[in-house]
C-alpha positions, 0 to 999 in steps of 0.5 A, spaced: 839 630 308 840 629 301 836 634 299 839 638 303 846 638 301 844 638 294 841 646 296 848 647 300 852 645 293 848 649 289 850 656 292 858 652 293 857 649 300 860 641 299 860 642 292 865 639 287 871 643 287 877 643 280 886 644 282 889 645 275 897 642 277 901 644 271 908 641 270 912 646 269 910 654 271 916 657 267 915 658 258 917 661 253 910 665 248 910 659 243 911 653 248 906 648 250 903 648 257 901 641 259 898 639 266 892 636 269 886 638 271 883 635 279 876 635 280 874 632 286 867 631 288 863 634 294 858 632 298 853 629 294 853 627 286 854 634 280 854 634 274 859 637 270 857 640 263 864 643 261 871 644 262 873 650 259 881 652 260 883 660 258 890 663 258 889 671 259 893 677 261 891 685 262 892 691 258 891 699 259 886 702 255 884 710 256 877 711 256 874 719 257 881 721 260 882 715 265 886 709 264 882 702 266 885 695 266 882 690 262 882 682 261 884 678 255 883 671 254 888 669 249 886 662 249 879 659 250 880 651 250 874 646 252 877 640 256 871 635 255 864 634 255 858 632 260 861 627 265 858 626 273 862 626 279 860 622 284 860 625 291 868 625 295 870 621 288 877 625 284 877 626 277 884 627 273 884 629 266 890 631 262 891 638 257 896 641 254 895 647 250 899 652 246 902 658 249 900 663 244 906 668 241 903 674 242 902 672 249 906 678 253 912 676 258 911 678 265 915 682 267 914 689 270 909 685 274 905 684 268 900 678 269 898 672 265 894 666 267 890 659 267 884 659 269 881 654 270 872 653 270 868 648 272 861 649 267 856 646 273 849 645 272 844 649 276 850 651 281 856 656 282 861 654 277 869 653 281 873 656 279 881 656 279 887 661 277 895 659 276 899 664 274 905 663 270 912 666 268 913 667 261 921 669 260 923 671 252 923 667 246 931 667 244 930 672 238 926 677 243 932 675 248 937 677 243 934 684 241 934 686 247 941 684 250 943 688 243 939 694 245 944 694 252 949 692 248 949 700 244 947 704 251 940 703 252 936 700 259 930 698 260 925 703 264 919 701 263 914 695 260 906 695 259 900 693 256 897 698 252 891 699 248 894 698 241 889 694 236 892 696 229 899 693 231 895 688 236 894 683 231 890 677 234 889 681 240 888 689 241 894 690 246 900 690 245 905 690 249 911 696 248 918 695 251 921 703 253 929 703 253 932 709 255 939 711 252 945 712 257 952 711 253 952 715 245 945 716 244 944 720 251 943 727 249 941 725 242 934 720 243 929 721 249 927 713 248 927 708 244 920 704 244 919 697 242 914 692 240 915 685 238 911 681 233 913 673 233 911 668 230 914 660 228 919 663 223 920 669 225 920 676 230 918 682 227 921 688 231 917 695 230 921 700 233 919 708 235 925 713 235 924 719 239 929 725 238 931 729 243 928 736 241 933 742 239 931 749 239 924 751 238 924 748 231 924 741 235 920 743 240 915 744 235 917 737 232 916 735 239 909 737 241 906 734 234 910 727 235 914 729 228 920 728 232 918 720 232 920 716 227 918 709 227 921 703 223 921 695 224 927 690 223 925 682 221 930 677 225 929 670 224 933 665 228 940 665 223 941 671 227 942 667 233 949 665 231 951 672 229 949 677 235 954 683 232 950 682 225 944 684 228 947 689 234 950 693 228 943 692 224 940 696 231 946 700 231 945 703 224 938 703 224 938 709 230 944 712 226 939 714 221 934 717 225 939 722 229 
């Protein structure tokens, strides 16, 4: 009967099975994310050659005319070694990791994720995926709010294919406003992508002119009417939101 069970475990029937429970679900990029790991033994003793923990999220890529989703794991982290579970018997052991600053908010159903992987000799590997929420850092916040503050709304948000700009990572995620008070009739959209680190938020910005007569529409089919500058914010703007808002302000000035 023991050989048996041992049989069935190995293709995932009475086997030993992992629940990560975080702490919290809710972060900011930069944040820790703690929590536990519960393995719980099945029906018969296993071993366990590793823990492995990923934080990951999906972009956009277009291959060969057509646009494919693909995975990225922003974190690889290995919880522990070689350990045996004993049948029915629960393990819990603890983790924090950092939550990487280019880790893409999720907004606009954007997906970011732990997976949780139990390495499993001579067996199916459990698996366990907790989707998380990640709000903006409080320098991303404040870009955005000025950006509304001057006409704009947000339209749309994505992961795209970007490794020039993608740093670590070969995405970027690209934040497109759309101007509905003085720059409407002016700017066809203003595209914004985040680059943060502990100091500081860099902030690369592509101002799209709107196209007048045939001159701008030829402008336009080249992508010559697009204009691209970055700011720098660090977190003395914090306290002087109007410094910022007309640094924004007069920036897009420049470029209608």
């Amino acid at each position: 009967m023991s050989m048996f069970k041992k049989l069935l475990a190995k293709v995932g029937i009475g086997a030993a099975t992992v629940d990560t429970r975080l702490n919290q679900d809710s972060f900011i990029p930069g944040e820790i994310i703690d929590g536990e790991v519960y393995i719980t033994g099945g029906d018969v003793e296993q071993d366990i050659k590793e823990i492995h923990l990923y934080i990951a999220t999906q972009y956009k890529r277009e291959v060969d005319d057509t646009t494919v989703t693909e995975t990225c794991e922003l974190v690889k982290y290995c919880l522990c070694d070689t350990f045996t579970i004993a049948a029915q018997e629960t393990k819990a052991i603890s983790f924090s990791i950092q939550l990487p600053y280019q880790t893409p908010l999720t907004v606009k159903n954007q997906p970011v994720y732990l997976r949780t992987g139990l390495d499993v000799a001579l067996a199916i590997d459990p698996k366990d995926i907790d989707y998380i929420h990640v709000s903006p850092h409080p320098l991303m916040d404040l870009v955005i709010n000025n950006i509304k503050n001057i006409g704009f709304q947000l339209h749309e948000v994505d992961c795209q294919y970007n490794p020039r700009l993608g740093g670590n990572y070969p995405f970027v995620q690209e934040f497109e406003f759309r101007p509905t008070g003085k720059y409407r009739g002016k700017l066809d959209e203003l595209e914004v992508i985040f680059s943060l680190n502990a100091d500081e938020l860099k902030v690369n910005l592509e101002i799209d002119k709107r196209a007048r007569g045939l001159g701008g529409f030829i402008a336009e089919a080249f992508d010559a009417d697009e204009k691209r500058v970055h700011l720098i914010v660090t977190p003395d703007y914090l306290h002087r939101s109007d410094d910022l808002e007309a640094i924004i302000d007069g920036t897009l000035q420049k470029y209608i």
